[in-house]
N, C-alpha and C positions, 0 to 999 in steps of 0.2 A: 881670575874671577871677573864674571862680567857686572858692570855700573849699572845702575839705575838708568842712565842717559842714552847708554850707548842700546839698551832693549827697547826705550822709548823710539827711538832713530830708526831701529828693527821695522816695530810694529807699524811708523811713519811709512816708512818705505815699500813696507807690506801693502799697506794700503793704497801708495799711491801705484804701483805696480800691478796689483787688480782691475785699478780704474784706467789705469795707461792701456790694459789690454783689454778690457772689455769696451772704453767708449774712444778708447785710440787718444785723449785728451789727459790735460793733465787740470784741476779749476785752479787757478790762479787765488782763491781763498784758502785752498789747502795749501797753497806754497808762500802763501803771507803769513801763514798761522807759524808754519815749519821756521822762517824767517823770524818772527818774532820770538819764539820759540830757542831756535839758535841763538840769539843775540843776547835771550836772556840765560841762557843759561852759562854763556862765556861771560855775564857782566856779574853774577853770583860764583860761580867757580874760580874765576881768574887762575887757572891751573897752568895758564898759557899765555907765551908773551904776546902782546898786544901785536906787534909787524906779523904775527905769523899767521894771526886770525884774518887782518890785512889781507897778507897774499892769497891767502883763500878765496877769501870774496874779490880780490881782484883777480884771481884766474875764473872767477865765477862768472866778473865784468867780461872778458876774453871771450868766453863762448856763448854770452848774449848778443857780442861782437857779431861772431862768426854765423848765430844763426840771423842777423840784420844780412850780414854779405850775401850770405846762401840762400837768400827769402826763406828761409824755415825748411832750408836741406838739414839742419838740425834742429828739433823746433824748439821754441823759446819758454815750455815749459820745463822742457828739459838742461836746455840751461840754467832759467831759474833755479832748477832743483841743485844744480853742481853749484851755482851760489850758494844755498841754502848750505849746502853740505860743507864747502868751504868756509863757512862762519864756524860752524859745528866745530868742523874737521882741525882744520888749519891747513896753512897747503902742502905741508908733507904728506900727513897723511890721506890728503885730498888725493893728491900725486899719486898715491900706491892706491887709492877706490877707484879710478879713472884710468888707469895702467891698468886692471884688473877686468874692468867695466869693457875699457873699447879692445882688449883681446879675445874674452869672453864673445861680444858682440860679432868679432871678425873672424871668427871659426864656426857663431852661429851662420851669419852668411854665407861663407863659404861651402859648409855642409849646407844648407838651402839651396845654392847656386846647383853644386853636382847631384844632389835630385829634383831639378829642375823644377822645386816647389815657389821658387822666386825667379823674377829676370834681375837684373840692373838697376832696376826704378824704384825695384819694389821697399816699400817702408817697412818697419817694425817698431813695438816699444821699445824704448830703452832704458828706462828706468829697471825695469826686474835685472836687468845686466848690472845695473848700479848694486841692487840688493846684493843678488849674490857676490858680487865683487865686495861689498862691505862686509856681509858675513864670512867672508873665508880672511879679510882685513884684521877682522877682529880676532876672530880664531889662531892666526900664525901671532898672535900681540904685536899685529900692528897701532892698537890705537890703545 
């Protein structure tokens, strides 16, 4: 049966996902809201132990890392959001949204690549990768 949280998280995701693809951006007040949002809702649940919520947000830390190295080869609201998720989440389950998310994404390319509808440069959202990686999370009870 699904939670309360985890359809709130859905309809979050939804939303940022519409906006990732229509304005190509993700606002930085929709992912402080998600942030607080996560933070409270692990500080009223406590369903989860404190280190795991941790490693969430520090593999969240990792790919705000990664898009400083990459100048925003992956951009930094998209890390944000894998922060956010990793409060949420914890990092196992982060683990198996993002194992989902960047396979999902790497068959999307690929299929793009051999109908020549993208080169090599080309960008795309990534957050709707995250959606559906989450909803199919949920569904197998991963989370």
């Amino acid at each position: 049966m699904f939670e309360i949280g985890q359809a709130w998280c859905g309809i979050y995701l939804c939303l940022l996902s519409v906006i990732d693809i229509w304005i190509k951006r993700v606002p930085v007040c929709l992912l402080a809201a998600g942030g607080i949002a996560a933070g409270m809702y692990q500080a009223y649940q406590r369903d989860m132990p404190l280190l795991i919520v941790l490693g969430g947000a520090a593999a969240g830390v990792v790919f705000l890392a990664v898009s400083r190295v990459t100048e925003e080869g992956f951009g930094y609201g998209d890390s944000l959001l894998i922060l956010v998720l990793g409060i949420y989440l914890g990092f196992w389950n982060l683990l198996g949204v993002l194992f989902g998310a960047f396979l999902l994404s790497a068959l999307f390319a690929v299929f793009a690549l051999v109908l020549h509808k993208f080169d090599r440069s080309t960008g795309y959202p990534f957050v709707p990768f995250l959606l559906i990686s989450y909803t199919i999370w949920i569904c197998i009870g991963g989370i």
